[in-house]
C-alpha angles and dihedrals in degrees: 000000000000124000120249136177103243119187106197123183131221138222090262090052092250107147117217120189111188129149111273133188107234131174125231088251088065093064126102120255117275139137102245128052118204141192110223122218106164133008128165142235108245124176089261082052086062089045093059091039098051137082112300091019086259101213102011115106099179133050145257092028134179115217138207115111088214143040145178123194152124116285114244105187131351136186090193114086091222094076128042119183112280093045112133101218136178129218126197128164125347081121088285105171089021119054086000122041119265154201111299082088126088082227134053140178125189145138111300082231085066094059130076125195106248114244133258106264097034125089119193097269094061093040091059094041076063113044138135090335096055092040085055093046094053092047095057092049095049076058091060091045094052094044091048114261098237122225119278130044121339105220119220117196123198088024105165096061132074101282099038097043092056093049099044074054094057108038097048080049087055086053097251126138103250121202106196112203116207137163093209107079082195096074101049085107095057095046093058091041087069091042116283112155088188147032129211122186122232097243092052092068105030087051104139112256137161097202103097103198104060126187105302103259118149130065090196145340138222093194111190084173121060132167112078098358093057093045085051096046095042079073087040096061132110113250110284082006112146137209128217106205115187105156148082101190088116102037144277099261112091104199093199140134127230089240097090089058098033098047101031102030082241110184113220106191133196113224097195099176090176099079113015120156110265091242092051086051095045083051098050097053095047083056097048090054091051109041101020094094106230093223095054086051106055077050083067107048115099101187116230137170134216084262096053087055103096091046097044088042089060082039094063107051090056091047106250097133118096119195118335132334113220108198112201096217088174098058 
């Protein structure tokens, strides 16, 4: 018998998460088991968690979008038990069960070895946010991270404190925009040389071309603010936007790419190529600084889940939330 986090939905649609005892037998078909040691609350993990189960089809359902942890038994010759392995994406936690279980069972694509330099803790202090927030910045570096300041919106959550984290590791001047005074400290803390304040990017304005300030963007916004910082980027600059937060509408004009040769790209994390993902997580052991990270971790059980989940989609969470699935 292992512990989970099901959320289980009743005939009225009212969702439920609580800790439940299940057997191996219980779990969905895959070709890997594995034993869970951390996972992550993310803001689909709120989603799943919340009222109306957001993005889950299927009940009951275990949560948790990410997951690092030792293999137990494997019918893919890739993995063999007592490798320490790392999931991120393929819907895990939304259509497939996820991480908040101390077992789990999935397709060996789905897996990547964890690198050299990471143990499951900081993989998982890392997680699909940081993943994301690497991936975004190895955008920026394809696409050539112009001269001046990087912004970062939406800096004092998962995505944007990893790659404030990065990118001042990488030796770039970093403007972290939040909209929380009160975390200005931390954000300096992982590297920021400057603050913005929420309200000074997202000022109302018609002119859709702005001073050339930004010589590149990882955006985990998005909606008006991305549309207010594309006029807002250096020539031939580009934007990583990776985030919903602030809707899926973008209510832009093509000037900024037309007349500045501005790059809007797409970080999709879900289904990312298995050498792209290898790749990412060798980066992030090697340019993601260890100390900066551990600045980051907020420590959570299974049992602090359905608070932390409601948490997260009013904003409440800081940094990343390291739930101990083990313990």
């Amino acid at each position: 018998m292992f512990k989970a986090l099901v959320v289980e939905k009743n005939e009225e649609g009212k969702t439920h998460a609580a800790v439940q005892e299940l057997s191996l037998d219980q779990l969905p078909e895959g070709d890997v088991t594995v034993a869970v040691e951390y996972s992550t609350v993310n803001y689909k993990d709120g989603l799943c968690i919340g009222p109306g189960g957001g993005l889950v089809r299927n009940y009951p359902h275990i949560p948790g979008i990410d997951f690092a942890g030792t293999v137990e038994a494997s019918d893919d010759a890739r993995y063999k038990p007592g490798d320490k392995v790392v999931l991120t994406g393929w819907r895990v936690g939304e259509a497939y069960w996820g991480g908040y279980s101390q077992k789990a069972r999935v397709k060996a694509d789905w897996l990547v070895p964890l690198p050299d330099g990471l143990d499951t803790r900081q993989a998982m202090a890392v997680g699909t946010a940081g993943f994301t927030a690497m991936l975004a910045v190895m955008a920026l570096e394809d696409h050539g991270i112009k001269d001046g300041p990087v912004l970062v919106t939406g800096a004092a959550g998962g995505v944007g404190s990893v790659a404030t984290a990065i990118l001042a590791n990488l030796g770039h001047p970093v403007a972290a925009v939040t909209g929380r005074p009160e975390t200005t400290d931390y954000l300096t803390s992982l590297g920021a040389t400057q603050i913005v304040a929420r309200e000074e990017i997202n000022e109302t304005t018609k002119r859709p071309l702005e001073a050339e300030t930004w010589g590149g963007c990882v955006d985990a916004v998005g909606g008006d603010m991305l549309a207010r910082v594309l006029g807002q980027m250096k020539y031939g600059a580009s934007v990583s936007a990776v985030g919903l937060a602030g809707g899926a509408g973008l209510p832009a004009t093509v000037i900024p790419f037309l007349l500045r040769g501005v790059n809007l790209l797409g970080i999709d994390s879900v289904m990312q190529p298995y050498d792209n993902r290898v790749r990412a997580w060798a980066r992030i052991a090697k340019d993601l600084p260890m100390d900066k990270l551990e600045a980051m971790i907020q420590p959570a059980t299974l049992s602090d889940l359905p608070d932390l989940g409601r948490g997260i989609l009013k904003g409440q969470v800081k940094g990343r939330v390291v739930v101990d699935v083990k313990g």
